[in-house]
N, C-alpha and C positions, 0 to 999 in steps of 0.2 A: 424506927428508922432514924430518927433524929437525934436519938443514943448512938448507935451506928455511925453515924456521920461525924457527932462531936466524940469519938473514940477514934476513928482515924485522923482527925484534924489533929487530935493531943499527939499520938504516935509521929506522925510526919514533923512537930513541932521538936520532937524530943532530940534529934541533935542541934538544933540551936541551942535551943538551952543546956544542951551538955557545953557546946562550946566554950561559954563565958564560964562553967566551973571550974575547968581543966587551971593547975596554974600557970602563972606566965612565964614564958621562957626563961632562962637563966639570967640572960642580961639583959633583958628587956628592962628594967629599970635600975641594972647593977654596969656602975663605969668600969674597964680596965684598969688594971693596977699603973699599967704605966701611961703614964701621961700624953707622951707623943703619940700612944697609939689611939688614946680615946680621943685626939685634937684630931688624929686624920678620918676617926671612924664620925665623929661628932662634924665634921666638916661632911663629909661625904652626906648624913644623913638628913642635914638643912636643905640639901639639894635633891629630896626621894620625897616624892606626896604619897599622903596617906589613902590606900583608896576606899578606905570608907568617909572617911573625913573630906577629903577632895579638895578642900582650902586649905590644908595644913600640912608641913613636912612630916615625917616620922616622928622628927625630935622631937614632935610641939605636941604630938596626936596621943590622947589616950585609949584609943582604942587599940582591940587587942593586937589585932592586924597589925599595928603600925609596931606596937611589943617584939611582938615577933619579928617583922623587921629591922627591928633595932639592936634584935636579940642575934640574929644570922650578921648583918653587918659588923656586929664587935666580934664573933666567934670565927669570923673570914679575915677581918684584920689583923686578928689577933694570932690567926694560925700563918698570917705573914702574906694575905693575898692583898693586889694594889685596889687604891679605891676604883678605879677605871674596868677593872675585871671582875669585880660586883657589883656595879653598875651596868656592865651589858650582862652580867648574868639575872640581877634585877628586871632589865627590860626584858630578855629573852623571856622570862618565867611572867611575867606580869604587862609586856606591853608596852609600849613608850611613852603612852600616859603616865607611869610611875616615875620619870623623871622630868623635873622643872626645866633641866637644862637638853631639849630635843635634839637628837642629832640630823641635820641632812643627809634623808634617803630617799629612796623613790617613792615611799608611801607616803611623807613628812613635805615632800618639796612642795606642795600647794601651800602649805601652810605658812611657808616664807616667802614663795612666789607674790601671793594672793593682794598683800599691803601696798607692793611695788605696782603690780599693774592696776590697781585702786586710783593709785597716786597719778599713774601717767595718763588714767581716761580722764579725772578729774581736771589735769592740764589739759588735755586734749577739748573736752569741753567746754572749761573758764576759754580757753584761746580763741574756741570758734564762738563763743559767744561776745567776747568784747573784743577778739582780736580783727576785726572783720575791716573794715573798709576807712583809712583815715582822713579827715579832710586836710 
């Protein structure tokens, strides 16, 4: 039984580990030949988290994830699309956590709500508490 178990355990394992074989995208660590397009794909990509890494852009991330995304972003700029139109095709496919810079929407607006009305209880607070009765 304990064979059994550690033979399906390997089975279920075996596409992770085909993943990291496979090689890495084309441009995943190969720049454009022209300049101004690897500055606007290489700008765009400081602004994309890696979501395995999750502290780090594309640009910075070795993982393969991040390869791959770096490999779709130079082959989308490169075929002439704006950074703005891989960027929400980014979010669409991966979520709004994959960009640093979030857009307001209706799913998003807590999140830039949430600072503001922090700010105004805390006023609301300090005032009733020292702002009360002056001699």
């Amino acid at each position: 039984m304990r064979a059994l178990c550690l033979l399906l355990a390997a089975a279920l394992a075996l596409p992770a580990f085909a993943q990291d074989k496979l090689p890495p995208a084309p441009y995943a660590y190969t720049q454009l030949a022209d300049p101004a397009q690897e500055a606007k794909a290489h700008a765009l990509m400081q602004t994309l988290r890696c979501l395995q890494c999750q502290g780090q852009s594309i640009a910075d991330s070795d993982a393969p994830i991040a390869g791959d995304m770096r490999s779709q972003v130079r082959l989308r700029i490169q075929a002439g699309e704006e950074p703005e139109a891989i960027r929400a095709w980014l979010i669409e496919r991966y979520g709004d956590y994959v960009s640093y810079k979030p857009e307001l929407t209706g799913a998003t607006w807590p999140l830039f709500a949430a600072p503001l009305v922090l700010v105004a209880l805390a006023f609301a607070l300090l005032r009733r508490r020292f702002g009360g009765k002056g001699a």
